[in-house]
C-alpha positions in Angstrom: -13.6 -9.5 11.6 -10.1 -7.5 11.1 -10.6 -3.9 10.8 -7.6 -1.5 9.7 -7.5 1.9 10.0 -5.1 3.8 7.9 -4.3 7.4 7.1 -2.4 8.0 4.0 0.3 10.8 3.0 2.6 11.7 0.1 6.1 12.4 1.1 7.6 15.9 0.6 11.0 15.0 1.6 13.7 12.0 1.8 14.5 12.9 5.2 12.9 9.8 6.3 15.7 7.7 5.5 17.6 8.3 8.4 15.2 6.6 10.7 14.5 3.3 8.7 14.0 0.1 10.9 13.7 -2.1 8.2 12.4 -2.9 4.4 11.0 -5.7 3.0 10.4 -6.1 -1.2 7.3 -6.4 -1.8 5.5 -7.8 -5.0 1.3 -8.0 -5.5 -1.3 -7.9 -7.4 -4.9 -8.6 -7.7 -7.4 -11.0 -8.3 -10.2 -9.1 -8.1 -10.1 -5.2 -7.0 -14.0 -4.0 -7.2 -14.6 -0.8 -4.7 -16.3 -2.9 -2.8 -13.9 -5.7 -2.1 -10.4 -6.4 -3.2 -8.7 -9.7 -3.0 -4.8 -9.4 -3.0 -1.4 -11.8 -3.4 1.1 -10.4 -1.4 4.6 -12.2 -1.7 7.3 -10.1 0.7 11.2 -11.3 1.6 9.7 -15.4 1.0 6.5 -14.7 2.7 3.1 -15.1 1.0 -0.5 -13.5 2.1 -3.9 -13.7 0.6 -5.8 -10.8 1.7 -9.2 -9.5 1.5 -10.3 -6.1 1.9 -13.9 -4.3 2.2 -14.7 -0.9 0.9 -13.1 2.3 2.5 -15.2 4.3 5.1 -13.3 7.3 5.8 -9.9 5.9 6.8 -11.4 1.9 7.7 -12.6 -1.3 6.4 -12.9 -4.8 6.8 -9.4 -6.4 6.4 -8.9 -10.3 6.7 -5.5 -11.9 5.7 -4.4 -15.7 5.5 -1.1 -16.7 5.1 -0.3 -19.1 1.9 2.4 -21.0 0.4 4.9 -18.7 -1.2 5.0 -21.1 -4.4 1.3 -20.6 -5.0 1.6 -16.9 -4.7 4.5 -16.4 -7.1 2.2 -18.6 -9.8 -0.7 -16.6 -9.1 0.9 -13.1 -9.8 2.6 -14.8 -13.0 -0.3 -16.0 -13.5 -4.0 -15.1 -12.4 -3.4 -11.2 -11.4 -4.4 -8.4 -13.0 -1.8 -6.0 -14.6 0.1 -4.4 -14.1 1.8 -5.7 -10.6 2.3 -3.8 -7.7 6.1 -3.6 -7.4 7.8 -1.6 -4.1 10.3 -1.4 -1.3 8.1 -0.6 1.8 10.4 0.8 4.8 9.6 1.2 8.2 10.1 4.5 10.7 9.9 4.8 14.1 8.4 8.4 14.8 7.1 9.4 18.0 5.3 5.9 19.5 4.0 4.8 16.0 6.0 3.1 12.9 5.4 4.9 9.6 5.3 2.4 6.5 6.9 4.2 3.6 6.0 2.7 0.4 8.6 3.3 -2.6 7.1 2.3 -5.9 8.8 0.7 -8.9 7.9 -0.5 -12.3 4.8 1.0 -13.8 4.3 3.0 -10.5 7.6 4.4 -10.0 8.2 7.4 -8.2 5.4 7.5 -6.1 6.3 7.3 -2.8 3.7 7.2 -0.2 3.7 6.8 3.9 1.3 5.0 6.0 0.3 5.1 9.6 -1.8 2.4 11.3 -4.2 3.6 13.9 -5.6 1.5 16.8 -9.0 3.8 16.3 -10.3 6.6 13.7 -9.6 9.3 16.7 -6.1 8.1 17.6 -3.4 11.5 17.9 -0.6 11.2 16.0 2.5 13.6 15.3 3.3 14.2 11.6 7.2 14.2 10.7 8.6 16.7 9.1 9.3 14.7 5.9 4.8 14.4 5.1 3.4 16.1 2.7 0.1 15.8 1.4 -2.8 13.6 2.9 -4.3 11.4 0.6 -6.7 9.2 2.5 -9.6 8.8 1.0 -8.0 9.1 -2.4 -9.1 6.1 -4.9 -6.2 7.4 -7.2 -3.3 6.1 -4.7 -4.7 2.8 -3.7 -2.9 -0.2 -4.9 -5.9 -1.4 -6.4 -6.3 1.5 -8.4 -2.6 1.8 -9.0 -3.0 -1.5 -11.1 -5.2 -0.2 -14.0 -4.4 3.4 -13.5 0.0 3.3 -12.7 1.2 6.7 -11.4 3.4 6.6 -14.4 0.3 7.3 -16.9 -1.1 10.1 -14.7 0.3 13.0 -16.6 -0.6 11.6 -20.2 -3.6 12.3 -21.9 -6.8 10.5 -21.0 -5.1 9.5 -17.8 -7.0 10.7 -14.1 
């Protein structure tokens, strides 16, 4: 079984740019996003990835991914997904021995912009850059499975959480 680990943090500043790798575009959505297992379709620069995710313990859970054909996940985000679609440029910085994913949304989530840091263990040290704000692990409001029914761009309307 995979396990990622993951903390999560808003972005205070654009600083960040200056030490992008790389970016892919990334398009998803979901068949099936439950708390206690989500099942994605991940199509990123002609790449295609079917992943399944268990719950969130503090910042883990049980991640499998399988790659598919990129043709059957285009028709299953036309298609079979849930709205709306995840839609976002995700770039990658070098900082201090680890790569930071940030995450710059579009569409019905646009501007949120979030960062990402993959640890090997729930203890691992890591150096925050200067550009983090906020942590938001543990949030349900900024996963991408939440992002679907609840978009960042309804959050200040009425009704909206």
């Amino acid at each position: 079984m995979g396990i990622e680990i993951e903390r999560k943090f808003l972005v205070a500043s654009g600083d960040w740019h200056e030490g992008t790798a790389s970016s892919s575009e990334i398009r998803q959505g979901f068949l099936n996003t439950e708390p206690e297992r989500t099942v994605r379709i991940r199509l990123a620069d002609g790449d295609a990835q079917l992943t399944i995710k268990g719950i969130t313990v503090g910042a883990q859970r049980a991640e499998y991914e399988y790659p598919i054909p990129p043709g059957d996940a285009a028709e299953m985000l036309d298609g079979l997904c849930q709205r709306a679609l995840i839609e976002k440029t995700r770039y990658r910085v070098p900082h201090a021995g680890h790569t930071w994913e940030i995450d710059v949304f579009y569409g019905a989530n646009a501007g949120l912009v979030v960062a990402e840091i993959e640890l090997a263990s729930a203890e691992e040290a890591f150096e925050l850059p200067g550009w983090i704000g906020a942590e938001v692990t543990g949030d349900p409001r900024y996963y991408n499975a939440s992002l679907v029914h609840h978009p960042y761009s309804d959050w200040g309307k009425p009704g909206a959480r």
